[in-house]
One Martini backbone bead per residue (centre of mass of N, CA, C, O) as a GRO file, in nm:
protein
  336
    1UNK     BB    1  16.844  -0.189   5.844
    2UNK     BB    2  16.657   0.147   5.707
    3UNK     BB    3  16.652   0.457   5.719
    4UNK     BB    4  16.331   0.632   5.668
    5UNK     BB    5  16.232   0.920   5.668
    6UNK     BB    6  16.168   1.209   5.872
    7UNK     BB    7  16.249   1.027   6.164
    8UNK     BB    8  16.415   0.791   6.149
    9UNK     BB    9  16.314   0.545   6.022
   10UNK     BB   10  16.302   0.200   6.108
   11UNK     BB   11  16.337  -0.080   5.893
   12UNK     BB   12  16.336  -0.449   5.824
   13UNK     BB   13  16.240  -0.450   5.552
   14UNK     BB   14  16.271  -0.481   5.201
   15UNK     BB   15  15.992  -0.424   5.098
   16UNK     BB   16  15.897  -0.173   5.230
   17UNK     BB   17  16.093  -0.013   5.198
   18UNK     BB   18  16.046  -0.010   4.864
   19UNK     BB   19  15.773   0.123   4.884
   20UNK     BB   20  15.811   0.373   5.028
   21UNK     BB   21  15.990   0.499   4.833
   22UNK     BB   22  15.851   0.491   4.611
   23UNK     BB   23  15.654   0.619   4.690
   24UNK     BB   24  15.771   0.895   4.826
   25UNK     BB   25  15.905   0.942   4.500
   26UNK     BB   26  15.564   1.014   4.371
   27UNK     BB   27  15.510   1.234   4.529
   28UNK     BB   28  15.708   1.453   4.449
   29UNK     BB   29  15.611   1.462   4.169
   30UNK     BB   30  15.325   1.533   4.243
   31UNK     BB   31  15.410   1.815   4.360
   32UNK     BB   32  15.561   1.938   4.114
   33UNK     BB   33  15.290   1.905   3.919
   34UNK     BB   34  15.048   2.031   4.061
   35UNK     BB   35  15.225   2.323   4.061
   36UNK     BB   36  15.190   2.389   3.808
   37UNK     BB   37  15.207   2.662   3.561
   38UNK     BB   38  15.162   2.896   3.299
   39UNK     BB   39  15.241   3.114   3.554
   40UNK     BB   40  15.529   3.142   3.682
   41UNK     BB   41  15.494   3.258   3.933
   42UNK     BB   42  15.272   3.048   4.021
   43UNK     BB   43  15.530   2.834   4.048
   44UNK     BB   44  15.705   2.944   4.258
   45UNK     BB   45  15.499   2.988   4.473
   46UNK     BB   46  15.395   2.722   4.497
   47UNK     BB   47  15.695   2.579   4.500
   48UNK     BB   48  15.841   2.710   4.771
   49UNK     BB   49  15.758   2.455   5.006
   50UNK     BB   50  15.812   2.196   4.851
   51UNK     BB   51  16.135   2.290   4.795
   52UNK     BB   52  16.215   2.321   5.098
   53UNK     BB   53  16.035   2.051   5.227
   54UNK     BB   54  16.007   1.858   5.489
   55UNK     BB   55  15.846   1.575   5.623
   56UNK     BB   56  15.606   1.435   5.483
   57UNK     BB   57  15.426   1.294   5.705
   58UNK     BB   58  15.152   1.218   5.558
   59UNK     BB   59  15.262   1.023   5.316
   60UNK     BB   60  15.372   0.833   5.501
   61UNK     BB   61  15.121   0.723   5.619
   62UNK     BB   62  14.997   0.631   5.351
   63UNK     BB   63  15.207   0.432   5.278
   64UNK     BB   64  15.158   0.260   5.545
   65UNK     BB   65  14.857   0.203   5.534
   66UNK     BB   66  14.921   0.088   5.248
   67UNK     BB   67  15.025  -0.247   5.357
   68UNK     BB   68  14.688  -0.311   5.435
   69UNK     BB   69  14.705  -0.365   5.130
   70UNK     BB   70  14.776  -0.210   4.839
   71UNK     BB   71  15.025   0.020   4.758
   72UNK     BB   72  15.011   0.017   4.427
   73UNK     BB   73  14.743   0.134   4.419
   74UNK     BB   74  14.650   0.418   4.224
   75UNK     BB   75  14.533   0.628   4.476
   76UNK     BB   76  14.811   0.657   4.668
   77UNK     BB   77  14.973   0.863   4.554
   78UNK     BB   78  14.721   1.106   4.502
   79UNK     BB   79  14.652   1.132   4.809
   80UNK     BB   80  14.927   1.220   4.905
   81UNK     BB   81  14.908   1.456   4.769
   82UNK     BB   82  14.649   1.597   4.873
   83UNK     BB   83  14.757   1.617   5.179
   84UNK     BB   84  14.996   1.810   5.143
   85UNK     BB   85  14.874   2.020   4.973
   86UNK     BB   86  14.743   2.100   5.191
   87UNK     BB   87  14.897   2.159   5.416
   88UNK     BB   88  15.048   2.377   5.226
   89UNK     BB   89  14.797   2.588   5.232
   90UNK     BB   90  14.820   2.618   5.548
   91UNK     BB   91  15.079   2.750   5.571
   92UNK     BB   92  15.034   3.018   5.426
   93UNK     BB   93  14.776   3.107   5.600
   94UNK     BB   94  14.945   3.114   5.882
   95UNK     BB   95  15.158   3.290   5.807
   96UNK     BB   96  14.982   3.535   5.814
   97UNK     BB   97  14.820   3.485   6.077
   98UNK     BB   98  15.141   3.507   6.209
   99UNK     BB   99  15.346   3.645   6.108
  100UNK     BB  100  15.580   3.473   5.936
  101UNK     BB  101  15.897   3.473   5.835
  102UNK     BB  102  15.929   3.160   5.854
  103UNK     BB  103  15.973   2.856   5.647
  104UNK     BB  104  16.128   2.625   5.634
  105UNK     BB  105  16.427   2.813   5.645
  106UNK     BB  106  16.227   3.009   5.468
  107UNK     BB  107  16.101   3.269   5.355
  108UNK     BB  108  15.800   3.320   5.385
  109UNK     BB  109  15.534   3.433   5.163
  110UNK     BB  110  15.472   3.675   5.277
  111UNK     BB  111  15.804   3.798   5.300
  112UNK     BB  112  15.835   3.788   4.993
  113UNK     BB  113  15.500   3.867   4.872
  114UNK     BB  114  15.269   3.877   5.046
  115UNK     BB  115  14.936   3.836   5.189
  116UNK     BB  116  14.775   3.791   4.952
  117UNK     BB  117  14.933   3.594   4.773
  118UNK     BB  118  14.963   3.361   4.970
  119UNK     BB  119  14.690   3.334   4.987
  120UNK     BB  120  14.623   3.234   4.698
  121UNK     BB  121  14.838   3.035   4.680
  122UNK     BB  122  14.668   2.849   4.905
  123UNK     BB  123  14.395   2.840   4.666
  124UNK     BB  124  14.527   2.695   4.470
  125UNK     BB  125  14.621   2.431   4.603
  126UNK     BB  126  14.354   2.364   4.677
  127UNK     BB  127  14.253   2.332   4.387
  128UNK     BB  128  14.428   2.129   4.321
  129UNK     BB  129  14.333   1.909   4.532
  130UNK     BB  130  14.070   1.883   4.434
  131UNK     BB  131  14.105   1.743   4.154
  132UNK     BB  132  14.238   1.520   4.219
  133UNK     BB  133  14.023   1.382   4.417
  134UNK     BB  134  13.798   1.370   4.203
  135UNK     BB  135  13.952   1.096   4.085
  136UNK     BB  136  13.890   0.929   4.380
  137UNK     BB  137  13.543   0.997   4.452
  138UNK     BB  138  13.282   1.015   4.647
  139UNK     BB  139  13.446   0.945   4.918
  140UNK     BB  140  13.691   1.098   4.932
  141UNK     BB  141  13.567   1.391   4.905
  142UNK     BB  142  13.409   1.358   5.177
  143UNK     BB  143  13.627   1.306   5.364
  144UNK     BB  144  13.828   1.579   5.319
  145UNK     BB  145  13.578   1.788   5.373
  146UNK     BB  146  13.519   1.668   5.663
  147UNK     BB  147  13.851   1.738   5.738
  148UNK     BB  148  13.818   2.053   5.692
  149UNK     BB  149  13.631   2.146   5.846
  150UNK     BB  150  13.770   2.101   6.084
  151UNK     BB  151  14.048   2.236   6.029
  152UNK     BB  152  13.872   2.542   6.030
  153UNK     BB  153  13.713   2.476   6.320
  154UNK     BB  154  14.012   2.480   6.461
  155UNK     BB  155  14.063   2.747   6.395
  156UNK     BB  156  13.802   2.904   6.494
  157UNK     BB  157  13.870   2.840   6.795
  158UNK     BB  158  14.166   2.959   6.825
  159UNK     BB  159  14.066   3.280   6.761
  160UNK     BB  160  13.798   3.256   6.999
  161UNK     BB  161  13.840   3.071   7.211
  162UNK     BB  162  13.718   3.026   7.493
  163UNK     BB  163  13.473   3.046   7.653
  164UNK     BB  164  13.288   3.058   7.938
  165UNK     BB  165  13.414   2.822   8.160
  166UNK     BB  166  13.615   2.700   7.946
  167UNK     BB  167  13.878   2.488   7.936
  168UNK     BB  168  14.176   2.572   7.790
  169UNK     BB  169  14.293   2.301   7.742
  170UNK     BB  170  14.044   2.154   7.634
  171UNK     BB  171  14.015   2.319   7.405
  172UNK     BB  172  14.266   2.330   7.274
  173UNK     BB  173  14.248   2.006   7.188
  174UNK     BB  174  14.062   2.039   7.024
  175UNK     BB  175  14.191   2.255   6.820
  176UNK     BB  176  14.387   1.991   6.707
  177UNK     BB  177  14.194   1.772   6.616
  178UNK     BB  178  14.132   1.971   6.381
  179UNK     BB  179  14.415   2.118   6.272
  180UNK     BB  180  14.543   1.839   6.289
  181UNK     BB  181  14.395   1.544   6.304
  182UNK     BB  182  14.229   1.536   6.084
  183UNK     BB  183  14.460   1.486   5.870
  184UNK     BB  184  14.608   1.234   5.981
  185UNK     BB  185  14.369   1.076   5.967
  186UNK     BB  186  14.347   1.075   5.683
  187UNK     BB  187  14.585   0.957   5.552
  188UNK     BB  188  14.546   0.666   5.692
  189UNK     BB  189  14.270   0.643   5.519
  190UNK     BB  190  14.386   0.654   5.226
  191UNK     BB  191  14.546   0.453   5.239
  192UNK     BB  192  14.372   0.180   5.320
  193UNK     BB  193  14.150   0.240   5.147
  194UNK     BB  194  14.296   0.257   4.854
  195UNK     BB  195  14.409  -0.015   4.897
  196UNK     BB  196  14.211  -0.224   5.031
  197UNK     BB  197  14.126  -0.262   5.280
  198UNK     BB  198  13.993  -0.345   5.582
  199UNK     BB  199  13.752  -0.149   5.754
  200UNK     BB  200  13.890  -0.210   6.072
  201UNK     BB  201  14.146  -0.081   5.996
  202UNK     BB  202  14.067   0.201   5.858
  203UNK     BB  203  13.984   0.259   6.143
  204UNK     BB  204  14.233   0.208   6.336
  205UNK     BB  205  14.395   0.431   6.161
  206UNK     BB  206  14.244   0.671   6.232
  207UNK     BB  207  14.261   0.679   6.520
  208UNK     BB  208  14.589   0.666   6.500
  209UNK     BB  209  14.622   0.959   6.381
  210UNK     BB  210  14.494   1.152   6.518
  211UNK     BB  211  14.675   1.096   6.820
  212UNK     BB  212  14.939   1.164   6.589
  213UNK     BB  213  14.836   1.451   6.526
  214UNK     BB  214  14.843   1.575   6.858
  215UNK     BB  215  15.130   1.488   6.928
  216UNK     BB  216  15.298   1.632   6.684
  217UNK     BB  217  15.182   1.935   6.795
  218UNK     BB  218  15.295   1.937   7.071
  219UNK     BB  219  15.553   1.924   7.020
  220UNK     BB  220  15.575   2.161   6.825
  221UNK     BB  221  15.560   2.326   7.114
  222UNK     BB  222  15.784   2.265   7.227
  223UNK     BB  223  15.984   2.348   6.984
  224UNK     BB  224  15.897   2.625   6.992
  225UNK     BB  225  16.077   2.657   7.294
  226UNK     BB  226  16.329   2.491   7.254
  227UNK     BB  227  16.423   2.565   7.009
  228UNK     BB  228  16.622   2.641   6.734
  229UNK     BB  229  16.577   2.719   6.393
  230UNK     BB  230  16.712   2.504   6.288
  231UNK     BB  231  16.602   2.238   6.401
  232UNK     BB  232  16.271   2.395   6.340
  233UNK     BB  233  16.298   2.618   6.087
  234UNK     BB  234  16.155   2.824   6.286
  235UNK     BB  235  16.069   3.062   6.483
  236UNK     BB  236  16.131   3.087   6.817
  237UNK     BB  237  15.838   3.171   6.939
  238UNK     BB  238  15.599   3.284   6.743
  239UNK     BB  239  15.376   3.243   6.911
  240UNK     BB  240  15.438   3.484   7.163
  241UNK     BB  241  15.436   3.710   6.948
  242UNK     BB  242  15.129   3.639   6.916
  243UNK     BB  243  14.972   3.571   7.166
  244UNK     BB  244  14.961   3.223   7.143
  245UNK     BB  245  14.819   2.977   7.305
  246UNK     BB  246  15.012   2.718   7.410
  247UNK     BB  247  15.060   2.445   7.640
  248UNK     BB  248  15.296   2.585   7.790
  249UNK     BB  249  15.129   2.838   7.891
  250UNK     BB  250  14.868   2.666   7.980
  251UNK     BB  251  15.038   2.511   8.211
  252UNK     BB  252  15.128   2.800   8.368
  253UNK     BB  253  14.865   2.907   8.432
  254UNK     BB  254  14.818   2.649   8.608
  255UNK     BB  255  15.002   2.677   8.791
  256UNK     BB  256  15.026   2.955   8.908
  257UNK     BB  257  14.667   2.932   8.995
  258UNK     BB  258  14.825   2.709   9.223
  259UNK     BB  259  15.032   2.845   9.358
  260UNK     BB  260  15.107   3.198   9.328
  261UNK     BB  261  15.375   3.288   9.306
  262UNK     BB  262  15.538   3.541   9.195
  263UNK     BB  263  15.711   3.385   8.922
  264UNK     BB  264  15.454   3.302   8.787
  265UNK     BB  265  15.311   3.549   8.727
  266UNK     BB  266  15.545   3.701   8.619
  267UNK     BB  267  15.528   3.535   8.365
  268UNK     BB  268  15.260   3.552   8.273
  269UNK     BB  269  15.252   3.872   8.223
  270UNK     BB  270  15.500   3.878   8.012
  271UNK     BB  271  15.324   3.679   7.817
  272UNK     BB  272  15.075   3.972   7.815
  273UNK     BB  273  15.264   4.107   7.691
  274UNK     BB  274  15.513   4.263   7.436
  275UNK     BB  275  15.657   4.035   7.207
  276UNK     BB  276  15.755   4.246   6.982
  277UNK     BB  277  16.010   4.300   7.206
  278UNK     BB  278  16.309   4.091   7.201
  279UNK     BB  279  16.373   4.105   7.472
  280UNK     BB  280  16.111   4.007   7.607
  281UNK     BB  281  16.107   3.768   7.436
  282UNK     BB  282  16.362   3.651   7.530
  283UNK     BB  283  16.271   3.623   7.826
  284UNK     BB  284  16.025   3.446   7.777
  285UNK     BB  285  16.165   3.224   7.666
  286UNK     BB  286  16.402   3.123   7.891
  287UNK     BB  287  16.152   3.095   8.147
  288UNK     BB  288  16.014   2.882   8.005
  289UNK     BB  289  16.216   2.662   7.946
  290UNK     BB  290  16.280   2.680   8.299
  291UNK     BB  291  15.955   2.571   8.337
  292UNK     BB  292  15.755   2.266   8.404
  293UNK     BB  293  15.555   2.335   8.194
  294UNK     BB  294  15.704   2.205   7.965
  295UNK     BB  295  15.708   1.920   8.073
  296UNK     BB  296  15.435   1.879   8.071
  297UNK     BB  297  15.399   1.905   7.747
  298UNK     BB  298  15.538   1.659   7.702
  299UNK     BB  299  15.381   1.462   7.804
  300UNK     BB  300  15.118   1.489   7.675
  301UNK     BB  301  15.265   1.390   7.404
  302UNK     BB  302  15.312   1.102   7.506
  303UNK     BB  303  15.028   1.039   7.568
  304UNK     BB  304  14.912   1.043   7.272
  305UNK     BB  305  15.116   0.832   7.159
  306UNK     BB  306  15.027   0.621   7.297
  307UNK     BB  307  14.690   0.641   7.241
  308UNK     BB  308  14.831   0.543   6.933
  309UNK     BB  309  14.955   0.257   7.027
  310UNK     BB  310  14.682   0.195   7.127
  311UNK     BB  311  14.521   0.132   6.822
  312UNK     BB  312  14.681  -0.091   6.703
  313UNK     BB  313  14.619  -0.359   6.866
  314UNK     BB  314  14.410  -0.511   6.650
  315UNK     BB  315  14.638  -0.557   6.473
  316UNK     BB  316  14.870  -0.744   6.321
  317UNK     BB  317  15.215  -0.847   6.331
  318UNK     BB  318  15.406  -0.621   6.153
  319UNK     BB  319  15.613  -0.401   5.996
  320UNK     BB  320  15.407  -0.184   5.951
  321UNK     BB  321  15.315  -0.149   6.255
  322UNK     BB  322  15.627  -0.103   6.363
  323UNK     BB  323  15.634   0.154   6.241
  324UNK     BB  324  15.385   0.281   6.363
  325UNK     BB  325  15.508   0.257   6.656
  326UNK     BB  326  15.793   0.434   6.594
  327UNK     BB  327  15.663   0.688   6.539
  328UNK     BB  328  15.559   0.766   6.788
  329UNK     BB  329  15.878   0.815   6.929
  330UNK     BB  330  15.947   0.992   6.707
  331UNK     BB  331  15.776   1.232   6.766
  332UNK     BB  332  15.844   1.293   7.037
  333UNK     BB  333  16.143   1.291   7.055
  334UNK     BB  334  16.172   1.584   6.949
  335UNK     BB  335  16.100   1.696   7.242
  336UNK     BB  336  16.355   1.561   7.448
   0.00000   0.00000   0.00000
């Protein structure tokens, strides 16, 4: 049994094995040709959250549902570029608009460069990822599109916030299927697309792409508040200071608003005054840490990640299949 991937993996298979790192140690080879400019600068910022690393949990997933066709098809290396730049590209941008410090360890493009350069490095990204698309055909580029755009729509959903009489959760949850399901979703599905799966299976793993898309986003909710920076690589509690509710906060006012207690009101009151003050965010991360609103999502996340690991049950029992049922655990467990 073998180690591989960004959550220790185990392989159990040495053909398997063979397999993912090669196409993962591919992957890297064409993410920092991608990444590369004529004008030095443009290569420094481009490659600025390569060189940090990354769990490059979507390349992953391209390599494991490449599997259930042909692993080494032309297609499924450069697939996997494409979808690790864009979501690297969403990196530059959400850092801007999160105005955060840090990002993978490592100080965020923003401040180091500023929010101008930082977005532009972002639509760089996109652009190279373009590129390489092209060459993949217009089943490709259709698929990509409209996972961008999906990804685009639960920005901006989560921007504007749920309408008026709509769940707050029912919302939050749309807006992961978008900002994060949906990339999650195509790794799978150019993984198997490109290797030449049958259409059953593409679906398949697409399906269960999405929901472990949404269990991983949770996860990293989770992470956001019990973990501290080393960790999870970034600033914790992020989201808090910047006043955007993700699920443990939405659980909270959830309890609350059935409770009435005081204690519960008053870390509300808490989390929607300025958490841009340290004191005040740091005892709003510590009452948080230890209010069962945590629990509640952390649970989410195992739901998710659940009724990820049943959309794999149409597949045929092989090893590629039991990496993808141990990812399941492998992605929760992080918030554990």
């Amino acid at each position: 049994m073998t180690v591989v991937g960004p959550f220790g993996l185990s392989v159990r298979d040495q053909a398997l094995e063979a397999d993912v790192q090669a196409g993962m140690t591919a992957v890297e080879e064409g993410l920092l040709e991608a990444t590369k400019s004529e004008v030095p600068f443009i290569t420094e910022a481009a490659q600025h959250l390569v060189r940090a690393g990354g769990k490059r949990f979507r390349p992953l997933l391209v390599m494991l549902a490449a599997q259930f066709g042909d692993p080494y098809a032309p297609g499924v290396v450069p697939s996997a570029v494409v979808v690790e730049l864009t979501h690297l590209a969403t990196l530059y941008h959400d850092d801007v608009m999160d105005e955060a410090a840090v990002r993978r360890g490592v100080d965020s493009a923003n401040t180091r460069w500023g929010n101008s350069l930082a977005v532009l490095t972002g639509d760089f990204l996109f652009a190279r990822a373009s590129q390489i698309l092209a060459d993949l055909g217009p089943e490709a580029v259709r698929v990509q599109a409209l996972a961008f755009e999906r990804l685009v729509t639960g920005q901006i959903l989560e921007t504007a916030g749920p309408s008026d009489g709509r769940d707050p959760v029912e919302h939050y949850l749309d807006v992961l299927s978008g900002k994060t399901g949906s990339l999650v979703a195509v790794s799978c599905r150019f993984g198997a697309m490109l290797s030449g799966a049958d259409e059953t299976v593409v679906d398949v793993l697409t399906q269960y792409g999405e929901r472990l898309g949404v269990a991983f986003q949770l996860a990293d909710d989770v992470l956001d508040i019990a973990s501290d920076s080393h960790e999870s690589g970034k600033t914790p509690g992020t989201d808090l200071r910047e006043g955007v509710p993700t699920l443990p906060v939405l659980r909270l006012r959830e309890i609350a608003a059935r409770s009435g207690l005081a204690e519960d009101i008053a870390l509300c009151e808490l989390l929607d005054s300025d958490l841009t003050d340290d004191a005040r965010h740091a005892e709003a991360l510590t009452a948080l840490r230890a209010h069962p609103a945590l629990e509640l999502a952390r649970r989410d996340a195992v739901r998710y990640a659940e009724e990820a690991r049943a959309a794999l049950a149409p597949l045929p029992e092989c090893d590629p299949k039991a990496a993808l049922v141990e990812l399941c655990d492998a992605v929760v467990h992080r918030a554990g």
